[in-house]
C-alpha positions as CSV (number, residue, x, y, z in Angstrom):
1,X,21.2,130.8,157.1
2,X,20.3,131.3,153.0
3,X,23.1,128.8,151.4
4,X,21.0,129.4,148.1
5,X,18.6,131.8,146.7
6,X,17.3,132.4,143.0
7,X,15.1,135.4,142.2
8,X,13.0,135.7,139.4
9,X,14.7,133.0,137.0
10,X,13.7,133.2,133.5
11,X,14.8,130.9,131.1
12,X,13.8,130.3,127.3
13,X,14.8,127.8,124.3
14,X,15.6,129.3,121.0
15,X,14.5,126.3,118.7
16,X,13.9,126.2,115.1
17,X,10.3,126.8,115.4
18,X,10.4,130.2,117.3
19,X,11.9,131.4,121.0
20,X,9.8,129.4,124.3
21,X,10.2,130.4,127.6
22,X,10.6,127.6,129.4
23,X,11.3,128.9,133.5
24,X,8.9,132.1,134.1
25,X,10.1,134.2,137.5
26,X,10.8,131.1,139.7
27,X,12.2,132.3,142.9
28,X,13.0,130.4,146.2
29,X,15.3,129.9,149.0
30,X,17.4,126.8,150.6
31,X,18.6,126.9,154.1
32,X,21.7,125.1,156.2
33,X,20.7,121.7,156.5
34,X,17.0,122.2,154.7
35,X,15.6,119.7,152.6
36,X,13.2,121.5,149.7
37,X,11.2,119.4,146.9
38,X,10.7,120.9,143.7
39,X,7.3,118.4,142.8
40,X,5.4,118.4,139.8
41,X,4.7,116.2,136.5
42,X,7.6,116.0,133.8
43,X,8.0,119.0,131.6
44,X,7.3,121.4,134.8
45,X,10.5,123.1,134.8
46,X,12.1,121.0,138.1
47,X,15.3,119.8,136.4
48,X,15.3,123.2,133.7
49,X,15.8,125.1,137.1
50,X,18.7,123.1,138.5
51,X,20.7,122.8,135.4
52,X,20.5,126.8,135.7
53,X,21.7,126.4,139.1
54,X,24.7,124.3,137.8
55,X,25.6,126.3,134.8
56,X,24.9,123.2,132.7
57,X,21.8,124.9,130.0
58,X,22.4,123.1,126.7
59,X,23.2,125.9,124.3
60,X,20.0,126.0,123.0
61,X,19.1,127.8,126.4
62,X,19.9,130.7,127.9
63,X,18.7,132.8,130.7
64,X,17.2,135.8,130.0
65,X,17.3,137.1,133.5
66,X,17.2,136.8,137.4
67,X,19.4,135.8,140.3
68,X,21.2,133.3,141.9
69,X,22.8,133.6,145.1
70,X,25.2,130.9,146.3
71,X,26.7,132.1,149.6
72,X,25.2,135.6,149.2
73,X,27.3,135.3,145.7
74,X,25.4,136.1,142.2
75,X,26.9,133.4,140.3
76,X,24.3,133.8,137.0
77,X,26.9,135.2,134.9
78,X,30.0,133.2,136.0
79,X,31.6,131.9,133.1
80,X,32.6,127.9,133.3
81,X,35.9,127.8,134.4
82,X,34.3,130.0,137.3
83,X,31.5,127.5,137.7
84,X,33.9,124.2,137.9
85,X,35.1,125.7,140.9
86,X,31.7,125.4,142.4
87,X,30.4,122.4,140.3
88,X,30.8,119.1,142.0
89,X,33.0,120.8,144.9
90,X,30.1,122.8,146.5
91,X,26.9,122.0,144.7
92,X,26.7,118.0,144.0
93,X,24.7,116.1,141.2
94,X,23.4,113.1,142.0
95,X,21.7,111.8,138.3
96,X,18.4,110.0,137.9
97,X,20.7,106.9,136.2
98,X,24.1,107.1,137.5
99,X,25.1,104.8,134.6
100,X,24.5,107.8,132.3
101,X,27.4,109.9,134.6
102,X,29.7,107.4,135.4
103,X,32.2,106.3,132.7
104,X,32.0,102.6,131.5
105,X,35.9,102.9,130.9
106,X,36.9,103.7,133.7
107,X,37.1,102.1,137.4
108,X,35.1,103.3,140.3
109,X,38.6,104.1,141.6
110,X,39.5,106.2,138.8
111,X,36.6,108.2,138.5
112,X,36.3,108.8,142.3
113,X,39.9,109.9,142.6
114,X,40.0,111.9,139.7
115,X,37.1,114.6,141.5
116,X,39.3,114.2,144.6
117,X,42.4,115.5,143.0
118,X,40.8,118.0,141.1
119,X,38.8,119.2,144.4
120,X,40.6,118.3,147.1
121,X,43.9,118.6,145.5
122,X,45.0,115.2,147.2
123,X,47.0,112.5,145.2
124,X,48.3,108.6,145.9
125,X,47.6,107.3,148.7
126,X,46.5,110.1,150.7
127,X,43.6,110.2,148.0
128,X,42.6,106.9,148.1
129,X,42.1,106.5,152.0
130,X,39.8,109.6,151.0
131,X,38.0,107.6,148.5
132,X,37.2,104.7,150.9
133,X,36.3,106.8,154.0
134,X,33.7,108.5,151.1
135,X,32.6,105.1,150.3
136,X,32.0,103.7,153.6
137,X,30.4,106.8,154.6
138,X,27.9,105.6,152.2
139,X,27.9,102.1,153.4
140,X,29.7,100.5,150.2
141,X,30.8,97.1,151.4
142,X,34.9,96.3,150.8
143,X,35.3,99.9,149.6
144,X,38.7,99.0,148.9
145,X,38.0,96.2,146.4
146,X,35.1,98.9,144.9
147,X,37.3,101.4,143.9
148,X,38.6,98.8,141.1
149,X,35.1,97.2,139.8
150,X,33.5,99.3,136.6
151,X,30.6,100.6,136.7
152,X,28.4,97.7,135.2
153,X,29.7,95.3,138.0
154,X,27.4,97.2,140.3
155,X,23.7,97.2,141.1
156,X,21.7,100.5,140.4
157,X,21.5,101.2,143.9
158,X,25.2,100.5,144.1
159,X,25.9,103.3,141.5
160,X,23.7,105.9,143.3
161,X,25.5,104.8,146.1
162,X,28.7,106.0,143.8
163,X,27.1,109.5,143.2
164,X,26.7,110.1,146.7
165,X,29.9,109.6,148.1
166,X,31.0,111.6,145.4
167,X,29.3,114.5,146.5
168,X,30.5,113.7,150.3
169,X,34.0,113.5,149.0
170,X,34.3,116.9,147.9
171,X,32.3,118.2,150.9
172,X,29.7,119.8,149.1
173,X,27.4,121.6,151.0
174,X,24.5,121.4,148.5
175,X,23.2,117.8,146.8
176,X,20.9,118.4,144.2
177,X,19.2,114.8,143.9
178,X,17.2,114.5,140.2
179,X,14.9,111.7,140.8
180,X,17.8,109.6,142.7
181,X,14.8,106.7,143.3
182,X,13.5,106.4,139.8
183,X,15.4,103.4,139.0
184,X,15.5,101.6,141.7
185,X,13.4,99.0,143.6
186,X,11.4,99.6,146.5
187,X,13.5,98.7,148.9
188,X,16.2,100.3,147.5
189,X,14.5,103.3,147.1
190,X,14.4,103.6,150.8
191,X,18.1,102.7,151.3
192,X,18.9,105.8,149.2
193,X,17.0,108.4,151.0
194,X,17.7,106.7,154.5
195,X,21.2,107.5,153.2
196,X,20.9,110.9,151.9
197,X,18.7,111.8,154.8
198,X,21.4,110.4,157.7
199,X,23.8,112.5,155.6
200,X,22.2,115.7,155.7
201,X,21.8,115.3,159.6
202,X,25.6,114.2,159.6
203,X,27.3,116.9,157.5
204,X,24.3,119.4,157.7
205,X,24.5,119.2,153.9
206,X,21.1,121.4,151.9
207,X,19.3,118.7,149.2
208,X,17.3,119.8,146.5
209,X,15.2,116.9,145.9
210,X,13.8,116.4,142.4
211,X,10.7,114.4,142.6
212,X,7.1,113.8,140.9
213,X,6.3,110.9,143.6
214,X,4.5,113.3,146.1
215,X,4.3,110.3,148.6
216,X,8.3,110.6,148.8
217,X,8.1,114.0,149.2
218,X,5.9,114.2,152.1
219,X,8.1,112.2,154.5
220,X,11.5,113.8,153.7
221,X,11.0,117.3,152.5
222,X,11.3,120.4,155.3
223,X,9.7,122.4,152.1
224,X,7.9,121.8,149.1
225,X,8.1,124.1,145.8
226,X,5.4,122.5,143.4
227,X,6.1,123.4,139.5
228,X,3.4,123.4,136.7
229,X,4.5,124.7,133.5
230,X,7.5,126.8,133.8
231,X,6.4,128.3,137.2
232,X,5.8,128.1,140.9
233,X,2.6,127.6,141.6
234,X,2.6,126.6,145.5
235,X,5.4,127.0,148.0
236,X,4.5,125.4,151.6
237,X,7.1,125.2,154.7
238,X,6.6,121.9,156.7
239,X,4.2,119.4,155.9
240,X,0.8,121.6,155.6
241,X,0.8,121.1,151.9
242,X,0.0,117.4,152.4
243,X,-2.8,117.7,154.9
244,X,-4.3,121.2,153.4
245,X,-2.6,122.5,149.9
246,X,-4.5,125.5,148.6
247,X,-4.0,125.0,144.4
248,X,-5.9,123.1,142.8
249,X,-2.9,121.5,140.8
250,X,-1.4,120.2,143.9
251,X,-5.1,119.0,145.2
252,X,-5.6,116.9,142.3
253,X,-1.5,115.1,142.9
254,X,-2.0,114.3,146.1
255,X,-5.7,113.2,145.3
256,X,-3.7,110.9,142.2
257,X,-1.8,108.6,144.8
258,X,-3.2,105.2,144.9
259,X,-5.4,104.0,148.1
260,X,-6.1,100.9,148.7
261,X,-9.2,101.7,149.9
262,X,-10.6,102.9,146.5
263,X,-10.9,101.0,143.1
264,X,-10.8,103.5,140.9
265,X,-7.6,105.7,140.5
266,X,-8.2,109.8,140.4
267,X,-6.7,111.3,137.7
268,X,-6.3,114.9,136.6
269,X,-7.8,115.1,133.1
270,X,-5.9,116.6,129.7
271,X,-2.0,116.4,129.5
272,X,0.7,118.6,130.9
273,X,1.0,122.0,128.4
274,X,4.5,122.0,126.0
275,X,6.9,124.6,126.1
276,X,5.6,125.9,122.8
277,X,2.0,126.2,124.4
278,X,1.0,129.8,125.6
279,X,-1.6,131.2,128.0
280,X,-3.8,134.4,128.4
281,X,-4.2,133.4,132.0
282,X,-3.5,130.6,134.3
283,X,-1.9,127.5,132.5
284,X,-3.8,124.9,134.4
285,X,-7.2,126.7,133.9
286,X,-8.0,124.2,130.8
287,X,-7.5,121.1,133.1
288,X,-8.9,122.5,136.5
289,X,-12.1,121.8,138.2
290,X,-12.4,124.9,139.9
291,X,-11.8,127.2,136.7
292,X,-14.0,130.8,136.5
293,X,-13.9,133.1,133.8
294,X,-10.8,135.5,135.6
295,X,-8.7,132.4,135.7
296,X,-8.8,132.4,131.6
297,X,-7.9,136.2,131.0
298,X,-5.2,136.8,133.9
299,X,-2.0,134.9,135.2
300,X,-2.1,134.4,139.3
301,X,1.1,135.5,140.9
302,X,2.3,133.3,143.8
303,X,1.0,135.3,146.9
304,X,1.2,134.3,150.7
305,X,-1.8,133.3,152.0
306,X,-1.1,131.5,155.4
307,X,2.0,131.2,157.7
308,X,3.9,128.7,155.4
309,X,1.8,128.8,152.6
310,X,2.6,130.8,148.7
311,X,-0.2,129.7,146.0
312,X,-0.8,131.1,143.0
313,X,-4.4,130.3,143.0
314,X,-7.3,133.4,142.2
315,X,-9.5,131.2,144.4
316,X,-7.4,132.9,147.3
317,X,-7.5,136.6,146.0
């Protein structure tokens, strides 16, 4: 079952220096209980497209048109008040640095309970056991005692432990995790996704993961949208986009992961294009290998080309 669909999302920045599209047609789907990856370097568009999912565009956005379906519902044009309702209660944020979301002032406690009376409409006591069956559901030790530390009493991994139960509190049934491992050491790193993974399979919660660390990616995601420049430029079901991706773009990531078995690094050459950077044709033509003259005058259009597979790649039509 669809939980989440945008269509042909456009989005632009009016800045001082001229209007720049910044999100050009993305479209995709998210199942019950899926797990999809939007990959790609910084600047693609990944986070751009979930903030448009949120309703949380800074005002020098604005969408200029698509779709977005949440429970067969278009909710582009819902105004805020329309969007707290969803915000938090059905579609979860779980920040790259929690310490950026979570109030300095404030206690664990009072931050926690706050989104449970606001979602949940539960008060005293009945809203606290709430908040510590949240918090041991994410394996917080003496979740009673957390609720009154502050937020710079606990570890980074701690904190996205926080964000998490936040999201299970209200019973969202979509996380939307922005580079949840960023910060965070190895080992942690694995905690978090061990945690968000056991709670999809638990609640049969939908993530949107947020990632440019492709090796993450290929062990947890059920699908894989890679970004370049605004735009969608592969879409792959299961795990054939790590074992035979079609794009060139998403060749030369996957070919950028370090192996031990080889000195020297790969790299892909040039830097990722600006928003204010515009193109005849395709956007990565000036830093691909396998550029011809067509992929310099027209734009691909993501196509299907196998089973599971959407590239937008002339080398495949």
């Amino acid at each position: 079952m669809t939980i989440l669909e945008v269509k042909n999302l456009n989005v632009s920045f009016n800045l001082k220096s001229g209007k720049f599209s910044a999100l050009h047609n993305v479209s995709f789907k998210l199942t019950k209980g899926e797990t999809l990856a939007l990959v790609g370097e910084s600047g693609s568009g990944k986070t751009i497209t979930m903030m448009s999912v949120l309703g949380l565009l800074p005002n020098t956005a604005s969408i200029d048109s698509g779709e977005i379906f949440y429970n067969s519902t278009n909710i582009i044009n819902y105004k805020n008040k329309e969007m707290q309702k969803i915000r938090g209660k059905e579609i979860a944020l779980i920040p790259q640095d929690p310490m950026t979301s979570l109030n300095p002032l404030y206690t664990i406690g009072n931050q926690l309970l706050e989104v449970i009376n606001v979602h949940k409409k539960l008060y005293g006591k009945e809203a606290e056991k709430y908040a510590i069956e949240a918090l041991n559901a994410v394996k917080i030790p003496d979740a009673k005692e957390r609720l009154k530390s502050y937020p710079h009493e606990l570890s980074g991994g701690m904190r996205q432990r926080i964000a998490i139960a936040t999201a299970i509190a209200c019973d969202a049934k979509i996380i939307i995790a922005d580079e949840p491992t960023t910060a965070l050491d190895v080992t942690v790193q694995a905690q978090i996704i061990d945690l968000l993974n056991e709670i999809k399979n638990r609640f049969k919660t939908s993530i949107i993961l947020i990632s440019h660390d492709i090796a993450l990616v290929s062990e947890n995601a059920d699908s894989t949208a890679v970004m370049y420049n605004g735009s969608i430029i592969e879409y792959c079901k299961g795990k054939e986009l790590f074992f035979n991706s079609k794009h060139p773009y998403t060749q030369s990531l996957i070919e950028s992961l370090p192996d031990l078995k080889n000195e020297k690094l790969k790299t892909i050459k040039g830097q990722p294009p600006s928003i204010k950077d515009i193109f005849a044709g395709c956007p990565f033509a000036p830093r691909c290998e396998k550029v011809f003259e067509k992929c310099e005058r027209e734009k691909p259009v993501l196509k299907q080309i196998t089973e599971t597979t959407n590239t937008a790649c002339f080398l495949y039509y």
